[in-house]
C-alpha positions in Angstrom: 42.5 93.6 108.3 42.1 91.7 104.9 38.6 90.1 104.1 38.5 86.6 105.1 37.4 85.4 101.5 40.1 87.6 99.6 43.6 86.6 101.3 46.5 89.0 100.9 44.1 92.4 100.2 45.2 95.0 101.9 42.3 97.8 102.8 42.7 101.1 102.1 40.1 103.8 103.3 37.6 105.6 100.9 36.2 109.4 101.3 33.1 109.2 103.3 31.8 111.1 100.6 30.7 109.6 97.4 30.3 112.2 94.6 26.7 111.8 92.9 26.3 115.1 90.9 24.9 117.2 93.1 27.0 117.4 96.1 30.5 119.0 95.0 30.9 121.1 97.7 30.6 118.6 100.2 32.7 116.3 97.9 35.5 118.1 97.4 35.8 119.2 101.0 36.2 115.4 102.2 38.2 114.5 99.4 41.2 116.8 100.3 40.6 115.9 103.6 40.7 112.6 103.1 43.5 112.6 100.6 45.4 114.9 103.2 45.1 112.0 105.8 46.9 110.0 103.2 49.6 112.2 102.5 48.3 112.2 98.7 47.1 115.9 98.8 50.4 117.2 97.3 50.4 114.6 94.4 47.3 115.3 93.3 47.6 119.9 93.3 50.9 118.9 91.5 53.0 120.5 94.7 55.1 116.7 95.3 56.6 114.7 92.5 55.2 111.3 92.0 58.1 108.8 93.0 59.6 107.2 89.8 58.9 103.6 89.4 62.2 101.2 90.0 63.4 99.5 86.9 63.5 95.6 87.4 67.7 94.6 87.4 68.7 92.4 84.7 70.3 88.9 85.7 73.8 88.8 84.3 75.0 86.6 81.5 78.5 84.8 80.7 79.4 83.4 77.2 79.7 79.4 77.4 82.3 79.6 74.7 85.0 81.5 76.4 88.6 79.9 76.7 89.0 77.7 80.5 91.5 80.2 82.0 89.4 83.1 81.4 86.3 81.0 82.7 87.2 81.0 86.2 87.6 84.9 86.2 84.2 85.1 84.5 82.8 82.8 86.6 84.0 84.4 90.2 82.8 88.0 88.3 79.5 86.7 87.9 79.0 85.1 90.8 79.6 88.7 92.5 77.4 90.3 89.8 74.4 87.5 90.8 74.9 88.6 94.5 74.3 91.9 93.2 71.5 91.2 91.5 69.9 88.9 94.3 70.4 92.4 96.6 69.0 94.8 93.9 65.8 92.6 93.2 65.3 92.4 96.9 65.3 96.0 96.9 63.0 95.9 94.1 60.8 93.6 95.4 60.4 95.7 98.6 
């Protein structure tokens, strides 16, 4: 449950253990437990690789100049490509 004075933050759960210097053993034991319980344990030991990031579409363009006839090809092609777009930055967005 977000904090009433910071809307929109979503909480996400700390070790229980806080490393001060002289507890490592300790440390490390919660942190892989904890990690574990976040399914982060195999990113971290290098066993999973990190999904890639997804690459923002680009809205597609027309030239203005273009001759009347060819217009209202280009036009009905990029009002398919737009729909295209609109679904891949939905995607994106998710």
């Amino acid at each position: 449950m977000a904090s009433p004075g910071y809307p929109g933050v979503v909480p996400f759960p700390r070790c229980p253990v806080i490393f001060n210097g002289t507890n490592w053993g300790d440390f490390v034991f919660h942190m892989e437990v904890h990690m574990d319980g976040q399914l982060r344990w195999g990113y971290l030991m290098g066993e999973w690789i990190c999904p890639s990031h997804p690459i923002l579409p680009t809205p597609p363009m027309y030239l203005p100049d273009d001759v009347d006839d060819a217009m209202s090809a280009l036009l009905e092609a990029f009002e398919l490509e737009t729909e295209s777009y609109q679904s891949d930055l939905g995607v994106y967005e998710t």
